[in-house]
DRENFIFI-839988 format. One record per residue (C-alpha): residue number from 1; residue in three letters; x, y, z. Coordinates in steps of 0.5 Angstrom, whole numbers, plus 2048, in hexadecimal, padded with zeros to 3 digits. Layout:
@num->NUM	residuo->ALA	u->X	v->Y	w->Z
...
END
This chain:
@num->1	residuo->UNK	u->8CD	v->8F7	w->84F
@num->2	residuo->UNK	u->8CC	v->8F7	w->857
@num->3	residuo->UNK	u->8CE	v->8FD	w->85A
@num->4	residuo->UNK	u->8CE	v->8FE	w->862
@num->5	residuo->UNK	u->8CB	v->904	w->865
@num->6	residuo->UNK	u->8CF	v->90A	w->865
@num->7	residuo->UNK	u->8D0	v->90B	w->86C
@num->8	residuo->UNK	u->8D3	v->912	w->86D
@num->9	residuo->UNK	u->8CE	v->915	w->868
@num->10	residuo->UNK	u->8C8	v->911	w->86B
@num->11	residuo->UNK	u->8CA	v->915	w->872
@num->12	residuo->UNK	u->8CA	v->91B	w->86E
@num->13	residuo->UNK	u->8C3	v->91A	w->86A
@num->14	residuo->UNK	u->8C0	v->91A	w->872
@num->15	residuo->UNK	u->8C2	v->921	w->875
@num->16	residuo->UNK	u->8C7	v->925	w->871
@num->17	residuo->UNK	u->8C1	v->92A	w->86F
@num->18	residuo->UNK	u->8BE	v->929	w->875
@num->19	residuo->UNK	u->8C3	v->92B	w->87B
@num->20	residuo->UNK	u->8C5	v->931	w->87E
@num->21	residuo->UNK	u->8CD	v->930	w->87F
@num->22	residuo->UNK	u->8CF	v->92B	w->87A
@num->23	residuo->UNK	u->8D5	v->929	w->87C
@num->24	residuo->UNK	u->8D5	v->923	w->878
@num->25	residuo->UNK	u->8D7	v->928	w->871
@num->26	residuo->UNK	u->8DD	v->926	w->86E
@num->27	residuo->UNK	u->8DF	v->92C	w->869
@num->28	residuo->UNK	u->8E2	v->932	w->86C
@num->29	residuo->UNK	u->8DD	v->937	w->86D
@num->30	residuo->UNK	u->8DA	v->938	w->865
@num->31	residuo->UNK	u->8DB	v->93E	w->862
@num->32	residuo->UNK	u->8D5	v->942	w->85F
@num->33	residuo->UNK	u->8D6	v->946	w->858
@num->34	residuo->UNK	u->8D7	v->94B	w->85B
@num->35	residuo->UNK	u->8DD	v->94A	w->85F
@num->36	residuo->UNK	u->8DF	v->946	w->859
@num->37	residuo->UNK	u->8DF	v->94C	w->854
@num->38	residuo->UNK	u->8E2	v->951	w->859
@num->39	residuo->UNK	u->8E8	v->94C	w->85A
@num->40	residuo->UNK	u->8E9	v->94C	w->852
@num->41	residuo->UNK	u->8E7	v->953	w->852
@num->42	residuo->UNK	u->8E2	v->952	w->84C
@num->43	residuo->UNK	u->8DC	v->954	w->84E
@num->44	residuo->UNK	u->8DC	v->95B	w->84A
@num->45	residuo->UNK	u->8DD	v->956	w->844
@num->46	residuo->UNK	u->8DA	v->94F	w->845
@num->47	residuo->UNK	u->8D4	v->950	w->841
@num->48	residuo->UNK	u->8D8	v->953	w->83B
@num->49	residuo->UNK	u->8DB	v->94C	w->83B
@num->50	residuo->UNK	u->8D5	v->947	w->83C
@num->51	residuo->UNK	u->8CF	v->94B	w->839
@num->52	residuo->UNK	u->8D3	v->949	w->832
@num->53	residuo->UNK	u->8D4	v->942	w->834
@num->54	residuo->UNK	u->8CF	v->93C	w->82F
@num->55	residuo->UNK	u->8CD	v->938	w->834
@num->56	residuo->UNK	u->8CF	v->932	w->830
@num->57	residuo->UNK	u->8D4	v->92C	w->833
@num->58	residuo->UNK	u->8DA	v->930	w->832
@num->59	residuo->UNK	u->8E1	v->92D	w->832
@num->60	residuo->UNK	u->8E0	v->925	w->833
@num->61	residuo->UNK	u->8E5	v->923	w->838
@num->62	residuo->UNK	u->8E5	v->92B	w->83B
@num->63	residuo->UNK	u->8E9	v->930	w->838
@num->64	residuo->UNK	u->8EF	v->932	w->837
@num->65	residuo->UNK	u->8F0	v->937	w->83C
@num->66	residuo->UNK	u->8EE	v->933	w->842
@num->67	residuo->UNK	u->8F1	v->92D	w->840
@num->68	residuo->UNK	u->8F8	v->931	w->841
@num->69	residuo->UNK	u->8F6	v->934	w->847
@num->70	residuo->UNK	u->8F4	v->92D	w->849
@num->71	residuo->UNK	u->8FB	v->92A	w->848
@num->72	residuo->UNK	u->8FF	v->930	w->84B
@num->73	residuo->UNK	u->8FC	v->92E	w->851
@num->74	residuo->UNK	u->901	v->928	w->851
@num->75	residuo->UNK	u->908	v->927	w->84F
@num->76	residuo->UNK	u->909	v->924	w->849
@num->77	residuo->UNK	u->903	v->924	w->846
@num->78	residuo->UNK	u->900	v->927	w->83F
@num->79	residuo->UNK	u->8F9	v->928	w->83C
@num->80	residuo->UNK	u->8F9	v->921	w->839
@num->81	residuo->UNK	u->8FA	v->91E	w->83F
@num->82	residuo->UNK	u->8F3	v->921	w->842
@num->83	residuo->UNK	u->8EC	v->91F	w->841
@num->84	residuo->UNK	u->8E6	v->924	w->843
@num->85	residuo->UNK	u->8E0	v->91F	w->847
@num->86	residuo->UNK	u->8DA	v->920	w->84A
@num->87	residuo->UNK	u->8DD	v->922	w->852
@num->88	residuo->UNK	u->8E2	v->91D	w->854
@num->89	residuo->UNK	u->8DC	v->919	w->856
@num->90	residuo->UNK	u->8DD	v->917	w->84E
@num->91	residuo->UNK	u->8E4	v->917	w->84D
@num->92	residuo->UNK	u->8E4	v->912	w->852
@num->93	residuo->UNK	u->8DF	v->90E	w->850
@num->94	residuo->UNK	u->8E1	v->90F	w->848
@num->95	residuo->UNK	u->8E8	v->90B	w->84A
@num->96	residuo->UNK	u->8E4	v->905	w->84D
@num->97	residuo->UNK	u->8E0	v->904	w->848
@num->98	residuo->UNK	u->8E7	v->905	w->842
@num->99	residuo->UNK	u->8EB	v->900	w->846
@num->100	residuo->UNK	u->8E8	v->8FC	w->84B
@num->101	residuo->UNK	u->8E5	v->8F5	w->848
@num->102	residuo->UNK	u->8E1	v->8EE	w->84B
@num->103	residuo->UNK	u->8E8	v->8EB	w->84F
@num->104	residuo->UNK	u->8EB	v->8F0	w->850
@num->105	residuo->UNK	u->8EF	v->8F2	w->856
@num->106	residuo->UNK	u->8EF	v->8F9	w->85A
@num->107	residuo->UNK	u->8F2	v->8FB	w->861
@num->108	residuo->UNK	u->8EE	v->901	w->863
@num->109	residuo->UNK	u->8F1	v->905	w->86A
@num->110	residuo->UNK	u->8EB	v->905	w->86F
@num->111	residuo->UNK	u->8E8	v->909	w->872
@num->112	residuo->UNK	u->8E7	v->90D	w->86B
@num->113	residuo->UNK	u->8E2	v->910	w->867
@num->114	residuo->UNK	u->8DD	v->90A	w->865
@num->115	residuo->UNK	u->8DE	v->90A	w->85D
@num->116	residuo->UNK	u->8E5	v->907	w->85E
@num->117	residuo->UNK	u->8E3	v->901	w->860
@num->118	residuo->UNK	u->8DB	v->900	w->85F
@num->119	residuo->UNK	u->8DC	v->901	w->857
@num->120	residuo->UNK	u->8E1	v->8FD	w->856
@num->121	residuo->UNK	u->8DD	v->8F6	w->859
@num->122	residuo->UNK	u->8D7	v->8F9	w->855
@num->123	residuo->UNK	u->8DC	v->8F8	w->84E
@num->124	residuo->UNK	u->8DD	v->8F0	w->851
@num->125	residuo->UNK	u->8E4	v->8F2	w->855
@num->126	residuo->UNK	u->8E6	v->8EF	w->85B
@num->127	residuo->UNK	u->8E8	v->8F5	w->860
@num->128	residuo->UNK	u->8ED	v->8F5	w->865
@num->129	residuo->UNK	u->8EC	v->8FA	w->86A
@num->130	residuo->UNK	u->8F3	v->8FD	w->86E
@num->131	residuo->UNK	u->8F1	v->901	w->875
@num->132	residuo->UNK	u->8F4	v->906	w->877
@num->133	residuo->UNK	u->8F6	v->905	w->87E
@num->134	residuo->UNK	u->8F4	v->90A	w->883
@num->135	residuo->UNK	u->8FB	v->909	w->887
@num->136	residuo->UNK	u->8FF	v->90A	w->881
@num->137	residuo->UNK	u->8FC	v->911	w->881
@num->138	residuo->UNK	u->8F6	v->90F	w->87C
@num->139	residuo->UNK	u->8FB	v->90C	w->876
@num->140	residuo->UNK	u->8FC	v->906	w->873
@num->141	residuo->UNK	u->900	v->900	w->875
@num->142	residuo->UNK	u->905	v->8FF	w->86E
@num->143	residuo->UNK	u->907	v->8F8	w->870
@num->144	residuo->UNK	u->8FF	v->8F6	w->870
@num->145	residuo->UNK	u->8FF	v->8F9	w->869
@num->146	residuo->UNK	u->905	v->8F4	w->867
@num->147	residuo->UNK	u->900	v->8EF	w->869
@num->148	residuo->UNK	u->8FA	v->8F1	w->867
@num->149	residuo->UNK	u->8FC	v->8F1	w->860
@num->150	residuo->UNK	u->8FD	v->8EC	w->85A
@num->151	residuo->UNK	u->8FD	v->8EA	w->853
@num->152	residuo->UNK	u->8F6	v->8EC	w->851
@num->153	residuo->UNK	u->8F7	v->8F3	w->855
@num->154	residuo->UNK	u->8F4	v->8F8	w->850
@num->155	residuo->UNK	u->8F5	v->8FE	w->854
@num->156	residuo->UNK	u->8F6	v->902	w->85B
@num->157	residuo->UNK	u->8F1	v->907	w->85D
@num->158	residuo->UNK	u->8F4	v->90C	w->862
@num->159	residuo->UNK	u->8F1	v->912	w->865
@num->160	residuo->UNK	u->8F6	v->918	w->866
@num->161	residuo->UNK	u->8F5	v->91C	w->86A
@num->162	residuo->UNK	u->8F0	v->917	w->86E
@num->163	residuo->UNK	u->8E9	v->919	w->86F
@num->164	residuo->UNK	u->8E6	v->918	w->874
@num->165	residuo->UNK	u->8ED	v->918	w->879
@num->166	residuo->UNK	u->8F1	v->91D	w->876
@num->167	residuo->UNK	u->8F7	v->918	w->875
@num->168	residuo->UNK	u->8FD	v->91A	w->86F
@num->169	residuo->UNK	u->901	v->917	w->86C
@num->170	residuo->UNK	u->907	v->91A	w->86A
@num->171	residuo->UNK	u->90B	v->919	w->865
@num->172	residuo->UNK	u->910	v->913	w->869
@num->173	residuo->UNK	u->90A	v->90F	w->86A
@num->174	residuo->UNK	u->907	v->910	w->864
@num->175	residuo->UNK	u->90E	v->90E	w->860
@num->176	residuo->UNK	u->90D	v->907	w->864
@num->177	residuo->UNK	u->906	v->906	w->861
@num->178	residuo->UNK	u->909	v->907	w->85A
@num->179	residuo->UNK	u->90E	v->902	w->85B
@num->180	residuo->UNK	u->909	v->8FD	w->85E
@num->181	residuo->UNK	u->905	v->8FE	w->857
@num->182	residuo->UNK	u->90B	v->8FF	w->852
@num->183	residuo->UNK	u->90C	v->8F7	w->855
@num->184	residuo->UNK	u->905	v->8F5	w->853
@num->185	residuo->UNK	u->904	v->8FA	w->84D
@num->186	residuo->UNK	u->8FE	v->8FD	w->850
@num->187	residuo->UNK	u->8FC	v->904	w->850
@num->188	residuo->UNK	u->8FA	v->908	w->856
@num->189	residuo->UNK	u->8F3	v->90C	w->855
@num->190	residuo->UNK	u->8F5	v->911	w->85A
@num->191	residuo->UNK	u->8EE	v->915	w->85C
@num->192	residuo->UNK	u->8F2	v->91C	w->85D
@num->193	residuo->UNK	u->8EC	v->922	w->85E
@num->194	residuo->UNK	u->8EE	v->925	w->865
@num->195	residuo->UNK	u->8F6	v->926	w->862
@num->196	residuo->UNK	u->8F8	v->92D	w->863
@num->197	residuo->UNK	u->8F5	v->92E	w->86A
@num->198	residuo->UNK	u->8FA	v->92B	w->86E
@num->199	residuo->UNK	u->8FB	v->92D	w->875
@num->200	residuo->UNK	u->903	v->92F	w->875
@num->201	residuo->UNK	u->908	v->932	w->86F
@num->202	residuo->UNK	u->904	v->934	w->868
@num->203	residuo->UNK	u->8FE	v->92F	w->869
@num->204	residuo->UNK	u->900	v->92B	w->863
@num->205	residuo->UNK	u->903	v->924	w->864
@num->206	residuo->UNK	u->905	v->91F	w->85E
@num->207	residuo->UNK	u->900	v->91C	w->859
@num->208	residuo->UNK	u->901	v->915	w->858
@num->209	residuo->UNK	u->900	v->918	w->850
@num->210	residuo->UNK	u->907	v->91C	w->850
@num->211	residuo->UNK	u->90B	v->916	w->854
@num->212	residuo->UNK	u->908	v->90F	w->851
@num->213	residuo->UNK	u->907	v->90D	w->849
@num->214	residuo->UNK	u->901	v->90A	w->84A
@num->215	residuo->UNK	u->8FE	v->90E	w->850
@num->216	residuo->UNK	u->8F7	v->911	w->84F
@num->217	residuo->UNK	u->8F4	v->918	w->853
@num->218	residuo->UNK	u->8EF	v->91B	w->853
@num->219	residuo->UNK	u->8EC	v->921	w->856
@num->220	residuo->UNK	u->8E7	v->927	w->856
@num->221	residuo->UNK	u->8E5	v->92E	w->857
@num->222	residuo->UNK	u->8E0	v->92C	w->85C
@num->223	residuo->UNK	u->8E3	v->92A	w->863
@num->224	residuo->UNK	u->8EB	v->92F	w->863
@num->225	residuo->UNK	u->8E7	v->934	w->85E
@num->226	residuo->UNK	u->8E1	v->935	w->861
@num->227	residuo->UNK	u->8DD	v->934	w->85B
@num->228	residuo->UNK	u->8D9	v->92D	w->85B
@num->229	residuo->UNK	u->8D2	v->931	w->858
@num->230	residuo->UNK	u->8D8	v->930	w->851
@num->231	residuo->UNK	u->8D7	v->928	w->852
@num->232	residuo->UNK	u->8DE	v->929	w->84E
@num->233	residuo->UNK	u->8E4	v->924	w->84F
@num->234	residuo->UNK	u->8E9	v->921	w->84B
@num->235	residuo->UNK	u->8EE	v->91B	w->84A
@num->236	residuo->UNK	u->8F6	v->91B	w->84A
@num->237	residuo->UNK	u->8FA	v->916	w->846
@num->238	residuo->UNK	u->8FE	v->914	w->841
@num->239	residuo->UNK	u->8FB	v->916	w->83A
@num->240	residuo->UNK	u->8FA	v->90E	w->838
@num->241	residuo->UNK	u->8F5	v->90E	w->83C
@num->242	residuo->UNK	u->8F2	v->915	w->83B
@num->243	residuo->UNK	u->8F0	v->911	w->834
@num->244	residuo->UNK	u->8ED	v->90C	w->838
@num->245	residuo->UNK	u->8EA	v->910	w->83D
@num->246	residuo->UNK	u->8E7	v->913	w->838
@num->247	residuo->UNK	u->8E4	v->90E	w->833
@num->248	residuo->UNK	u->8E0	v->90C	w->839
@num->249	residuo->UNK	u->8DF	v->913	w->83B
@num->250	residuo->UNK	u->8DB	v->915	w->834
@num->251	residuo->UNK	u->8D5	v->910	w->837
@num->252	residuo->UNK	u->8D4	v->913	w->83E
@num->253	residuo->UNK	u->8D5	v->91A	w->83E
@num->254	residuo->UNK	u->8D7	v->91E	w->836
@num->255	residuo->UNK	u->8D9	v->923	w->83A
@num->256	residuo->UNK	u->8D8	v->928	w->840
@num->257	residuo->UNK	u->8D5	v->92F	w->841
@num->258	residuo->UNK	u->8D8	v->933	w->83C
@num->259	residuo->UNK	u->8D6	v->939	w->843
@num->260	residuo->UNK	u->8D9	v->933	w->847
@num->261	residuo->UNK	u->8E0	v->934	w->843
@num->262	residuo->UNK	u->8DF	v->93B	w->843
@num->263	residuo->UNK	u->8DE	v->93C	w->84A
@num->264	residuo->UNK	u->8E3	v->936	w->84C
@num->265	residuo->UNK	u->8E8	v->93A	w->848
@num->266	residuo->UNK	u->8E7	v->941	w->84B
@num->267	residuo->UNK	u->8E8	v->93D	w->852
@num->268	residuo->UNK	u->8EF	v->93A	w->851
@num->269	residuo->UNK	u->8F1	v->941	w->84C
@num->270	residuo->UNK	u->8F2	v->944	w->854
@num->271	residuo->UNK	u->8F3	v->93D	w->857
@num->272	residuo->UNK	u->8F8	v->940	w->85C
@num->273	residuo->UNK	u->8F2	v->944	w->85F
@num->274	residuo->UNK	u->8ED	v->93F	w->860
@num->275	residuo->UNK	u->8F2	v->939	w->863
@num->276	residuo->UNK	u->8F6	v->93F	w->868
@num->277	residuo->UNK	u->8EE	v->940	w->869
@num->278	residuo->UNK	u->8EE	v->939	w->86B
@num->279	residuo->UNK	u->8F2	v->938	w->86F
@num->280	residuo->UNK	u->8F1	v->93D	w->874
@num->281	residuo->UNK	u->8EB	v->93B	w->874
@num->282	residuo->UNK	u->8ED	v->933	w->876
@num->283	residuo->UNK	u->8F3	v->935	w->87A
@num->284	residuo->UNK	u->8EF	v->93B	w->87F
@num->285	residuo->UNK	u->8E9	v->936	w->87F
@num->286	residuo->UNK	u->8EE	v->930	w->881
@num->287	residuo->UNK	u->8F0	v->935	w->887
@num->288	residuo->UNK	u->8E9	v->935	w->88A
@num->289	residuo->UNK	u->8E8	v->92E	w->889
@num->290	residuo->UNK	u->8EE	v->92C	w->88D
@num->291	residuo->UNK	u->8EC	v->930	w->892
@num->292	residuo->UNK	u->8E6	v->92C	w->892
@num->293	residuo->UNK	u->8E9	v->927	w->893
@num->294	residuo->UNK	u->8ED	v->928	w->898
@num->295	residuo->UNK	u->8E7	v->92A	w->89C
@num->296	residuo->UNK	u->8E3	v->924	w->89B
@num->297	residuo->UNK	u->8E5	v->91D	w->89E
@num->298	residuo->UNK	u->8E0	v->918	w->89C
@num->299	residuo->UNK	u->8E3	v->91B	w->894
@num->300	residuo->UNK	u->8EB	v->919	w->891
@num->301	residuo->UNK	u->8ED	v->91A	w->88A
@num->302	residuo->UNK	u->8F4	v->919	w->886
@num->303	residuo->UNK	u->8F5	v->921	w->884
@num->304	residuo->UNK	u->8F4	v->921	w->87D
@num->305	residuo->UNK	u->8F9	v->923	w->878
@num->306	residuo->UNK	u->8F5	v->925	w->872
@num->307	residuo->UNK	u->8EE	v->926	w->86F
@num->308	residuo->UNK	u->8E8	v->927	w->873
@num->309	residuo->UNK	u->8E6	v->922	w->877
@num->310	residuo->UNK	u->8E7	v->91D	w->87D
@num->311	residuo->UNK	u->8E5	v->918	w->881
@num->312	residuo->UNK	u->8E4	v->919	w->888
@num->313	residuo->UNK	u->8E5	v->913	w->88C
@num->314	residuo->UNK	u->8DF	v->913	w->892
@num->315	residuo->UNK	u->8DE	v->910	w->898
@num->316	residuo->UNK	u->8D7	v->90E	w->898
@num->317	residuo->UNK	u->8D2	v->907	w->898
@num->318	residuo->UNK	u->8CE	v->908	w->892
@num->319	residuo->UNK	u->8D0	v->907	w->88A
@num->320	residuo->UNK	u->8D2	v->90D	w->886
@num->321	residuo->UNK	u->8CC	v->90D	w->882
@num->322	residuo->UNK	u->8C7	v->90D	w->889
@num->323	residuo->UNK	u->8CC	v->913	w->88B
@num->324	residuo->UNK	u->8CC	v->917	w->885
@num->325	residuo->UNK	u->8C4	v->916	w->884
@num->326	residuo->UNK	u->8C3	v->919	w->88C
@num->327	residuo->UNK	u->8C8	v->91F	w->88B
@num->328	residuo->UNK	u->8C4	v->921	w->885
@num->329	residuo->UNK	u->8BE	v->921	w->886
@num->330	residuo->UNK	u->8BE	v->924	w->88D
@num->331	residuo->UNK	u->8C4	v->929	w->88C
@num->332	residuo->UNK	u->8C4	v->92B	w->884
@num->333	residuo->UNK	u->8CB	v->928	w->885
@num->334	residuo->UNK	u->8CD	v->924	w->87F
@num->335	residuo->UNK	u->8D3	v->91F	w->87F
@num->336	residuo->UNK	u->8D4	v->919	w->87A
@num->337	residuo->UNK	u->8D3	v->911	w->87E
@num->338	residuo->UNK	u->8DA	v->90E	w->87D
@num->339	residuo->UNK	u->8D5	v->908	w->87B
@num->340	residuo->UNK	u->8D4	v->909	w->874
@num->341	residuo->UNK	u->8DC	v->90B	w->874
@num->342	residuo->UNK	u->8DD	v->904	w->877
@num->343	residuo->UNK	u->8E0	v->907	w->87D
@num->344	residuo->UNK	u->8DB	v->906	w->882
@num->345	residuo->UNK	u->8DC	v->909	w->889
@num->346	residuo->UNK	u->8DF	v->90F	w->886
@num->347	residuo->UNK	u->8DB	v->916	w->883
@num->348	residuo->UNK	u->8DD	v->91A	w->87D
@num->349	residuo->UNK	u->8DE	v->921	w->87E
@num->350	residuo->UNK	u->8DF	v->926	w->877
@num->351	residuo->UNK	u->8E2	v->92C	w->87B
@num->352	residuo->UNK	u->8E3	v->931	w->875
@num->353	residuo->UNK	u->8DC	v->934	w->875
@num->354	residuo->UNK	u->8DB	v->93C	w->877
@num->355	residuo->UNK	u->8DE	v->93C	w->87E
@num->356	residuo->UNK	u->8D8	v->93F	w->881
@num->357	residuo->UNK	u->8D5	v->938	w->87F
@num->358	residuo->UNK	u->8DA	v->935	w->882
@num->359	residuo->UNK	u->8DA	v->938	w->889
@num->360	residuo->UNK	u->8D3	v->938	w->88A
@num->361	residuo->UNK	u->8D2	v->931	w->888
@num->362	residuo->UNK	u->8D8	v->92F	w->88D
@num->363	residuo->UNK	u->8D5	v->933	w->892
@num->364	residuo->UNK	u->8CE	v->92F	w->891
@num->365	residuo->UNK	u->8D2	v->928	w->890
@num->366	residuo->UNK	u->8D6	v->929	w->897
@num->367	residuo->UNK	u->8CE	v->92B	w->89A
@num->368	residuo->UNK	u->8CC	v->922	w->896
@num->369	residuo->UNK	u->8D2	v->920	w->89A
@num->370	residuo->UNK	u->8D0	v->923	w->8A1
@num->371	residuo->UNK	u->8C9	v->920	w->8A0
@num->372	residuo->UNK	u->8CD	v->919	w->89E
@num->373	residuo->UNK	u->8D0	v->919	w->8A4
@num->374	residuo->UNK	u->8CA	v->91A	w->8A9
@num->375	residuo->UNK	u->8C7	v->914	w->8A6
@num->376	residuo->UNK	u->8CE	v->910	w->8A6
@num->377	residuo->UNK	u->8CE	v->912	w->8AE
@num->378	residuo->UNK	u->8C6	v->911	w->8AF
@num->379	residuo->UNK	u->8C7	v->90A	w->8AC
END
């Protein structure tokens, strides 16, 4: 099996332990033990509850508890509508390997994360990318949807909220994807690990889960929770499929951390306190980028609705890549290339991490730009 490069975690390999002002970080500022504990008021009684813990595999698909936790994050779901995994980065990868076969057919919304569309060709799939379009705020057009499906279409991949644009899909628009794939019976794996952090109302927009009989979520504690050390994530369907889920399940992963689960439990048992954590945090510090923004002329972007990221749209003669590389090893400012997301002549930037963080590598960013600028003038 040939699989391409992983792009985005390539890039983060080179420098995510080496830069000073991580700017390219996609989680909300992570939570320490600590703090988890103070929010869910266990410090005085968490040894009491581990110290007798048997470290055997524990609940096989994830206990109970969580699985009841996870499914209160939806409207219409139950525990046997969910599947503990390895991060979302396992959910994901788990629903390709189930589903997807040699001839297959998958559409996947670009830019996106590069499983949803990297894994499918590496099964012997044919995928169709479907580009969101920088004039349409960064959303899909739903009449090339139309074209770009067929009778061999498996499954339609989406991202909502988008990373790395911060695009959302309401409920509306989501509905007309589902009528698309309701035609062609094909499911709809929508990749959902940054709900619960949109910019307006309760930060929760609809789950392709609770509105289309063959959608697919999946989701994580790591990027809204700020609990990616749990490597915790989970898939949201139907119980059918759970079944099948889990008989390829049992060859990959037996079961998660039994301290994992424990933690993930604890975590979503205060789940208000982390996400209004959360969302002050993407909500203050999209402030600051705004009026970052707005001071730099050589920068633009489509404001983001959701998540932590977006692309900054730069108005320099050089690749994403040389320009990142540059920023980073002279500054310790690190952003992400929009060329390993297949957006070349854009920057992603992740703006959810420690403020300070936020505005001292803006402030060193702004310093690169002036440096370009000379040179541009020189030349």
């Amino acid at each position: 099996m040939n699989i391409q490069d992983f792009g985005i975690e390539r890039w983060m390999d080179l420098y995510e332990n080496k830069c000073r002002y991580n700017l390219a970080e996609t989680c909300v500022e992570s939570l320490t033990v600590a703090h988890l504990l103070q929010l869910a008021d266990k410090k005085e009684t968490l040894l009491a509850d581990i110290l007798p813990m048997k470290l055997t595999y524990g609940a096989i698909t994830g206990s109970e508890r969580l699985k009841t936790l996870v499914a209160g994050l939806y409207e219409r779901q139950s525990k046997d509508n969910v599947l503990i995994t390895h991060g979302a980065i396992g959910a994901n990868a788990l629903v390709y390997e189930t589903l997807i076969e040699p001839g297959d057919h998958v559409v996947a919304v670009s830019p996106t994360y590069q499983q949803h569309h990297s894994i499918p060709e590496s099964y012997g799939a044919s995928v169709s990318l479907w580009p969101l379009k920088e004039e349409l705020g960064f959303m899909p057009d739903l009449k090339q949807l139309k074209q770009l499906v067929n009778p061999q279409t498996k499954l339609i991949a989406i991202n909502n909220p988008n990373n790395p644009t911060g695009a959302l899909m309401d409920k509306a628009f989501l509905n007309q994807i589902i009528d698309i794939a309701r035609a062609n019976d094909a499911y709809i794996l929508c990749d959902e690990v940054y709900r619960g952090i949109d910019q307006q109302g309760d930060g929760f927009t609809a789950s392709i889960a609770d509105l289309y009989e063959k959608g697919i979520s999946t989701s994580s504690m790591s990027k809204a929770y700020s609990l990616a050390g749990l490597r915790l994530g989970w898939v949201v369907c139907s119980p059918e499929l759970i079944t099948t889920l889990i008989t390829r399940r049992d060859y990959n992963t037996i079961s998660v951390g039994m301290l994992d689960d424990y933690f993930a439990v604890m975590a979503l048992e205060v789940k208000d306190k982390i996400l209004g954590r959360s969302r002050e945090i993407t909500q203050n510090n999209l402030a600051i980028l705004d009026e970052w923004i707005a001071s730099e002329p050589r920068m633009s972007y489509i404001r983001p609705k959701s998540g932590t990221t977006a692309l900054l749209k730069y108005d320099f003669d050089m690749t994403s890549w040389d320009f990142c590389v540059r920023l980073v090893e002279t500054t310790g400012v690190m952003l992400s290339p929009g060329s390993v997301l297949n957006m070349e002549g854009y920057l992603r930037i992740g703006y959810a991490n420690n403020p300070e963080i936020l505005r001292l590598g803006l402030i060193a960013l702004s310093g690169f730009l002036r440096t370009l600028d000379v040179e541009a003038n020189a030349q």
